[in-house]
C-alpha positions as CSV (number, residue, x, y, z in Angstrom):
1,X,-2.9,-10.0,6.4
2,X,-2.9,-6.3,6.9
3,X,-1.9,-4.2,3.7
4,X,-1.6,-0.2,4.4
5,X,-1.2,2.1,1.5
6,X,0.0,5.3,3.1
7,X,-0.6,8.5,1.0
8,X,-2.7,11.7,1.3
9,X,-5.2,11.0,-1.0
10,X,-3.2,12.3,-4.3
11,X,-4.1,10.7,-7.4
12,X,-1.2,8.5,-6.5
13,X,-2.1,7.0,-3.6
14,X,-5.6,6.6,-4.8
15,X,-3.9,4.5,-8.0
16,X,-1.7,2.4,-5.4
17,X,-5.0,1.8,-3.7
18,X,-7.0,0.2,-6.5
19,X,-3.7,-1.3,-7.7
20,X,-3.4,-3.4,-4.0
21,X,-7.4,-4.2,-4.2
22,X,-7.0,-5.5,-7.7
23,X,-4.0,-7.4,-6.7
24,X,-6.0,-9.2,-3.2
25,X,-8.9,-10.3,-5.4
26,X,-6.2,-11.3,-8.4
27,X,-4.9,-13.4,-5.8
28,X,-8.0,-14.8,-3.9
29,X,-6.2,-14.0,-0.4
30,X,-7.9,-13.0,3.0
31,X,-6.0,-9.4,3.5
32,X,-7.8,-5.8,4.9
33,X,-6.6,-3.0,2.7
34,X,-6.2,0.6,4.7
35,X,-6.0,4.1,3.6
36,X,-3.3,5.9,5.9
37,X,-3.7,9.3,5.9
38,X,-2.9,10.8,9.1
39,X,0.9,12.3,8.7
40,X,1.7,11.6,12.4
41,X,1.0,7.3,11.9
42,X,3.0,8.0,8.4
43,X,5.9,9.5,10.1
44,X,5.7,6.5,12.2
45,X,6.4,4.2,9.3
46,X,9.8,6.6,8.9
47,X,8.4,7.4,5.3
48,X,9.9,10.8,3.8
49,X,8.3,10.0,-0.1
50,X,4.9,8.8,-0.5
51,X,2.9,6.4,-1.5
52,X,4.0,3.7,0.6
53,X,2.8,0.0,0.9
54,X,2.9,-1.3,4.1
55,X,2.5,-5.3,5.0
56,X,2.0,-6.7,8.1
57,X,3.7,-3.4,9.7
58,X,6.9,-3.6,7.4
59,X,7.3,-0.9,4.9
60,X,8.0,-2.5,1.3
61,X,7.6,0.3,-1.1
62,X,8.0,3.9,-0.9
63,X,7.5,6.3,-3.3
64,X,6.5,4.1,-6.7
65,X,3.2,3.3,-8.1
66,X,3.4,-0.3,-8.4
67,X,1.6,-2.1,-10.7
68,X,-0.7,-5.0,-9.9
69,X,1.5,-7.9,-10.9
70,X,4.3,-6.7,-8.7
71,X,2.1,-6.6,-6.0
72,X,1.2,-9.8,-6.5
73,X,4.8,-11.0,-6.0
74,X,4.6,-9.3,-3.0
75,X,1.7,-10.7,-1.5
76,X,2.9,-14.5,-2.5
């Protein structure tokens, strides 16, 4: 599993971040988590607000800090 947070390094993105890493290792799962901060590969996504959380190339979440039991439910 591929998880992408896609941000520009604001304090939001960086909270997102640790939220998805806390989430993986909650969750014992095999997934590479990856800071995406080149604005061309975010436009790619079709993301206007950021953060985003990106799985397996599909966007799930834009513009929301999520917390790390709802990315759990994500990652299930």
């Amino acid at each position: 599993m591929i998880i992408k947070i896609l941000g520009t390094g604001c304090a939001n993105c960086n909270k997102l971040v640790q939220n998805t890493k806390k989430a993986v290792a909650a969750l014992g799962i095999a997934a590479a988590v990856e800071k995406v901060q080149d604005m061309k590969a975010i436009a790619g996504y079709g993301v206007m607000r950021l953060p985003a959380l990106v799985i397996d190339e599909e966007v799930k979440v834009v513009g929301k800090i999520l917390k790390v039991d709802e990315i759990k439910e994500l990652l299930k």
